[in-house]
N, CA, C and O atoms as CSV, one atom per row, in Angstrom:
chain,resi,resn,atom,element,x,y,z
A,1,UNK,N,N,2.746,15.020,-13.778
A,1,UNK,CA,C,4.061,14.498,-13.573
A,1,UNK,C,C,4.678,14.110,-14.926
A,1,UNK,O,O,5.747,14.656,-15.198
A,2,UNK,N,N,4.106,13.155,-15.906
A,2,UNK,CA,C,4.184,13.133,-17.082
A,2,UNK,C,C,5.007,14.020,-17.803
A,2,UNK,O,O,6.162,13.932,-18.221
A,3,UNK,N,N,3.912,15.127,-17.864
A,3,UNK,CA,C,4.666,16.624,-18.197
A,3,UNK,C,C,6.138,16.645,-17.828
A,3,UNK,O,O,7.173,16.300,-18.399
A,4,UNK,N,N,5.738,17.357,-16.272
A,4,UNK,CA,C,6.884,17.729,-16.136
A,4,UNK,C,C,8.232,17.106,-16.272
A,4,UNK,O,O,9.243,17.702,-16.643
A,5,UNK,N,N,8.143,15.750,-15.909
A,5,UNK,CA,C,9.633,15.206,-17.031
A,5,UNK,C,C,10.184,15.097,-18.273
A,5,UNK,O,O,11.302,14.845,-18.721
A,6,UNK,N,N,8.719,15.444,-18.868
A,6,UNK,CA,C,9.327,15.520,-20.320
A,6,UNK,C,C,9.868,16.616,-21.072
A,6,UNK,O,O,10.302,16.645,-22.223
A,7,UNK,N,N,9.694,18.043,-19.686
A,7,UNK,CA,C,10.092,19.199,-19.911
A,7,UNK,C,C,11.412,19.414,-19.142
A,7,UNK,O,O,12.186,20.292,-19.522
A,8,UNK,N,N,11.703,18.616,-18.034
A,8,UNK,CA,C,13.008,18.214,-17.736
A,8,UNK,C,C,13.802,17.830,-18.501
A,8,UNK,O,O,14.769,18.552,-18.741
A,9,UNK,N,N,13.665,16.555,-19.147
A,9,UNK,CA,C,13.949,16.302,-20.213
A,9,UNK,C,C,15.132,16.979,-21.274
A,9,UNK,O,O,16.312,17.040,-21.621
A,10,UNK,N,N,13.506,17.490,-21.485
A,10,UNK,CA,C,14.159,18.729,-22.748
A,10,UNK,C,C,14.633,19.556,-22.568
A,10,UNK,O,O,15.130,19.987,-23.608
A,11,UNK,N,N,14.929,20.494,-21.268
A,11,UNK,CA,C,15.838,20.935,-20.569
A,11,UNK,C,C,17.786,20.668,-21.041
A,11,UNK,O,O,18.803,21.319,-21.281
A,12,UNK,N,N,17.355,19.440,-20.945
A,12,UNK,CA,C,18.655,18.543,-20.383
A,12,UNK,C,C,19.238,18.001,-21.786
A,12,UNK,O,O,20.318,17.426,-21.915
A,13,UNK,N,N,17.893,18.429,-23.280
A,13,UNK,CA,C,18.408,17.730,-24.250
A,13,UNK,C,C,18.536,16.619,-24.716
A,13,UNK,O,O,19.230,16.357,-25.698
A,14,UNK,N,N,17.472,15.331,-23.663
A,14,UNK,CA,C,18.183,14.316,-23.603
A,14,UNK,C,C,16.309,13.581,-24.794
A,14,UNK,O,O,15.081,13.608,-24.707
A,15,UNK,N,N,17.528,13.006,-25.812
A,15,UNK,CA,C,16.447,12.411,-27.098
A,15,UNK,C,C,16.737,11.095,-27.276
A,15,UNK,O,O,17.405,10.642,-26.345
A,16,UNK,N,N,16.550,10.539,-27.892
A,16,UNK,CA,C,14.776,9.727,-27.652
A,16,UNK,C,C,15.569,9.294,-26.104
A,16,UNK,O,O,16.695,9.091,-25.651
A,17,UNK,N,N,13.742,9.325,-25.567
A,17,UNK,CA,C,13.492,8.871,-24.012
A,17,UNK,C,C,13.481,7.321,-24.473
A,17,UNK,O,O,13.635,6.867,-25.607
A,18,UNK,N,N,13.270,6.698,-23.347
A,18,UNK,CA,C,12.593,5.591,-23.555
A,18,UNK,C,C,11.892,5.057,-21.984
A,18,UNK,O,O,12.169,5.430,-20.843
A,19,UNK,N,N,10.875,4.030,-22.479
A,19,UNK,CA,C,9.941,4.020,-21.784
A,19,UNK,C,C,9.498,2.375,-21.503
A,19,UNK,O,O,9.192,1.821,-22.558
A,20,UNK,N,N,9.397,1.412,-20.185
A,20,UNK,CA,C,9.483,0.497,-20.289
A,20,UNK,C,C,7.705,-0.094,-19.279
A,20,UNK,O,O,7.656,0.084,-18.062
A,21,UNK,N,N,6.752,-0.596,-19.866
A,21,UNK,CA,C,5.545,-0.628,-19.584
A,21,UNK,C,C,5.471,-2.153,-19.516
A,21,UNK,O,O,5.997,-3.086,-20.121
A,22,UNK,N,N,4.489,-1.989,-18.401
A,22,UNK,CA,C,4.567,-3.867,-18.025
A,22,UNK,C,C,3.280,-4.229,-18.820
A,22,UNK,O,O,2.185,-3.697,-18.640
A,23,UNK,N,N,3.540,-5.145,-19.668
A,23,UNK,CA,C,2.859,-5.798,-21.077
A,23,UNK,C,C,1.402,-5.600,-21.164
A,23,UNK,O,O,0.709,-5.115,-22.058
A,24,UNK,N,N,0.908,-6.442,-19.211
A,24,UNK,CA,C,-0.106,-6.899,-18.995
A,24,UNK,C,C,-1.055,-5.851,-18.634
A,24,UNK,O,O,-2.220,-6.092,-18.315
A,25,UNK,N,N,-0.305,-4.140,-18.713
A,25,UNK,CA,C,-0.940,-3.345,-17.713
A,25,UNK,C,C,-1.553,-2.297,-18.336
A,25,UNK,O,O,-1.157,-1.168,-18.047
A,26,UNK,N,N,-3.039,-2.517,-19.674
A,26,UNK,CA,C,-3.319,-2.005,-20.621
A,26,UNK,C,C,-3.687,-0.625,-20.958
A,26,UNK,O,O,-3.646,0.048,-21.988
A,27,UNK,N,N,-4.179,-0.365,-19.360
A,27,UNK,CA,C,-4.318,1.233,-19.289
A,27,UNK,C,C,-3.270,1.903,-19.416
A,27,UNK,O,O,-3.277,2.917,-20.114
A,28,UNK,N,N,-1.807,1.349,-18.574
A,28,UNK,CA,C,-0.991,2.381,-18.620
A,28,UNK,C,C,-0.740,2.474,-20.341
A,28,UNK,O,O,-0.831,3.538,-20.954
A,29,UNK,N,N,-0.457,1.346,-20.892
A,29,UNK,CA,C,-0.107,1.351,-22.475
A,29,UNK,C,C,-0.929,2.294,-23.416
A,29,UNK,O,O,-0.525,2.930,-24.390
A,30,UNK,N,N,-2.409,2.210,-22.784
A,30,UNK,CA,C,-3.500,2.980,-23.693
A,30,UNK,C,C,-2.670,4.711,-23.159
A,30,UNK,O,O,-2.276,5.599,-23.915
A,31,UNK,N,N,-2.638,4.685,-21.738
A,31,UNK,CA,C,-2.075,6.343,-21.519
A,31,UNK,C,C,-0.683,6.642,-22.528
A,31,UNK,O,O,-0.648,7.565,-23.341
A,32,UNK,N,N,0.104,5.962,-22.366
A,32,UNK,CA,C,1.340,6.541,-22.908
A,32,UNK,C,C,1.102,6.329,-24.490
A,32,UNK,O,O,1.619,7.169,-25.227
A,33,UNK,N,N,0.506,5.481,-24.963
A,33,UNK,CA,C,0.060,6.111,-26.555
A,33,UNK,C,C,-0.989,7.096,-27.002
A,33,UNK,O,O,-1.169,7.254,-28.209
A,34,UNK,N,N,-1.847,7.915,-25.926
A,34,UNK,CA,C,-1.890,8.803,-26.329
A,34,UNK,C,C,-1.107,10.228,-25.943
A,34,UNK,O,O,-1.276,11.322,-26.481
A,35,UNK,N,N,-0.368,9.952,-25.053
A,35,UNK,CA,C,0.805,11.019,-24.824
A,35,UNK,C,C,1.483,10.855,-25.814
A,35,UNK,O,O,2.516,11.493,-25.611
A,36,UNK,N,N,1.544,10.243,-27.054
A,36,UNK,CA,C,2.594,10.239,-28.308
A,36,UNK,C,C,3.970,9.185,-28.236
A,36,UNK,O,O,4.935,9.290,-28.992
A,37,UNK,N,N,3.858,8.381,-27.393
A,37,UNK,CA,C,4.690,7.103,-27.012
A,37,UNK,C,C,4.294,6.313,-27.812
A,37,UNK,O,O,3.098,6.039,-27.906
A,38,UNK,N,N,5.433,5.657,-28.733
A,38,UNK,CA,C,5.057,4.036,-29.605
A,38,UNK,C,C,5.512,3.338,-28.835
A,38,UNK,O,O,6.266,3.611,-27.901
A,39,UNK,N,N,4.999,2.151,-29.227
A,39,UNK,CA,C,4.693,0.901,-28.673
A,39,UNK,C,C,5.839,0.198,-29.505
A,39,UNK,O,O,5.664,0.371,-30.711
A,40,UNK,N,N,7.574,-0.952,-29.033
A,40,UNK,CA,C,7.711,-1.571,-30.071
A,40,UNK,C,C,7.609,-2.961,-29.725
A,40,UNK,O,O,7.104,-3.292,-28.652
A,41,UNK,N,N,8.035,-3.775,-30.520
A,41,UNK,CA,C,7.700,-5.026,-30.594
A,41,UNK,C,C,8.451,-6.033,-29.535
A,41,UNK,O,O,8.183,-7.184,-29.191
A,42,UNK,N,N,9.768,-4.900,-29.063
A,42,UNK,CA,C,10.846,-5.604,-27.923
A,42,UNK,C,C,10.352,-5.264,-26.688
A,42,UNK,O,O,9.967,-4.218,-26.166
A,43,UNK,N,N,10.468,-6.488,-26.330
A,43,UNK,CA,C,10.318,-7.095,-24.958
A,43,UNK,C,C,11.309,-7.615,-24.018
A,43,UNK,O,O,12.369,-8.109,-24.400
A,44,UNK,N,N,11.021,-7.522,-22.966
A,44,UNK,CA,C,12.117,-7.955,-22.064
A,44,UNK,C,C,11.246,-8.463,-20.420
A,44,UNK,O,O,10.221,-7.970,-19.949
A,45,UNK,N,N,12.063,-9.535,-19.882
A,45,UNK,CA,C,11.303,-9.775,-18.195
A,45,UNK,C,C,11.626,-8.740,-17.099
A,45,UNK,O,O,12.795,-8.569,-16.752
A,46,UNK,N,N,10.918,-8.257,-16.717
A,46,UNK,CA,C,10.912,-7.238,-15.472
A,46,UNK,C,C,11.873,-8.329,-14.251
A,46,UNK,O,O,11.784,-9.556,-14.231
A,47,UNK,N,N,12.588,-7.646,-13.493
A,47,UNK,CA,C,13.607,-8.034,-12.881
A,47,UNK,C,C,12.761,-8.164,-11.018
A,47,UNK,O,O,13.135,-8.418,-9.873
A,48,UNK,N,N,11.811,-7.896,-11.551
A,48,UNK,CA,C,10.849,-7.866,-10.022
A,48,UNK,C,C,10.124,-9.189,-10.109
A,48,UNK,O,O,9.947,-9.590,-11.259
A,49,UNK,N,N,9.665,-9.955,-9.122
A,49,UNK,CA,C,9.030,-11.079,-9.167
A,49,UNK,C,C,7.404,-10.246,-8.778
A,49,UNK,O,O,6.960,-9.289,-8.142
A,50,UNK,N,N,6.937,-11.434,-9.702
A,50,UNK,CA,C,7.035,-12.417,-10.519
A,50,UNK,C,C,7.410,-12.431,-12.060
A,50,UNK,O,O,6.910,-13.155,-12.921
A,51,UNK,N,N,8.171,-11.694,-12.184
A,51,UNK,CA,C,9.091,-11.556,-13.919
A,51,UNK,C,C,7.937,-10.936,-14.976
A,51,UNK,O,O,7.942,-11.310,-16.148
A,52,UNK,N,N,7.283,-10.294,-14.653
A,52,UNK,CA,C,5.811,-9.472,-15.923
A,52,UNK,C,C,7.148,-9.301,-17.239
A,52,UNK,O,O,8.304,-8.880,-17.282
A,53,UNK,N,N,6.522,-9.684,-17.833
A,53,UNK,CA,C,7.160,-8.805,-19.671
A,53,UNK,C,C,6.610,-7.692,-19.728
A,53,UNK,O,O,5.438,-7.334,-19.613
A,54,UNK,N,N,7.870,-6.993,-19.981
A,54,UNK,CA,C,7.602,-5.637,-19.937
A,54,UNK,C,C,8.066,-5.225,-21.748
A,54,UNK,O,O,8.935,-5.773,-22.427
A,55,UNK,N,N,7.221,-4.200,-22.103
A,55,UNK,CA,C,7.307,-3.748,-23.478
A,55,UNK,C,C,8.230,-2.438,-23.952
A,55,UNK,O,O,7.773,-1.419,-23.434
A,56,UNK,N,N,9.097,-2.241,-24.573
A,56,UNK,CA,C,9.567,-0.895,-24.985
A,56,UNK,C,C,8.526,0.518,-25.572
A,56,UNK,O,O,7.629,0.237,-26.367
A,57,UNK,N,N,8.642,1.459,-25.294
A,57,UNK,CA,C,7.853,2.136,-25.652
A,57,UNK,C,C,8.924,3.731,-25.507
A,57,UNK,O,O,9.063,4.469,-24.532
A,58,UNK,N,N,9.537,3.821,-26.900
A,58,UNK,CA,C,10.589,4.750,-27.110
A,58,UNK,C,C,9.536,6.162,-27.335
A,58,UNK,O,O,8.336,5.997,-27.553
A,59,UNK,N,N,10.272,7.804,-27.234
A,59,UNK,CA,C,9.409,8.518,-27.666
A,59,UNK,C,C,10.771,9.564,-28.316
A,59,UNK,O,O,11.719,9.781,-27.561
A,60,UNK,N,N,10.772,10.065,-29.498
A,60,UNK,CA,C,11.234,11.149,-29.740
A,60,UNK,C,C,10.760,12.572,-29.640
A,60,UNK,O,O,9.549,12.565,-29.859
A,61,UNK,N,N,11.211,13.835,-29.394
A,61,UNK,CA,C,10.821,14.902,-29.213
A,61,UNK,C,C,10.332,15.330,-30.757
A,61,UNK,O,O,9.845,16.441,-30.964
């Protein structure tokens, strides 16, 4: 699935993605940095209760 959106995506032209990972949830973070996703330092509260901080994680083609 991964994939295939990021070939949608690029389809569509559309640069830098971005990518919003809930702080606490280390596997997904470990997956999307090795799919080539950085990690940045901005943060923000998830709008779902109970409010998780969620991390930016931008990717350029």
């Amino acid at each position: 699935m991964h994939d295939a959106v990021l070939t949608t995506w690029g389809y569509a032209d559309v640069t830098p993605v971005w990518l919003w990972v809930f702080q606490e949830n280390q596997q997904a973070r470990r997956f999307y940095t090795k799919q080539g996703w950085t990690q940045t330092p901005e943060t923000k509260k998830s709008n779902f209760a109970p409010n998780p901080v969620m991390r930016s994680t931008p990717r350029s083609r």
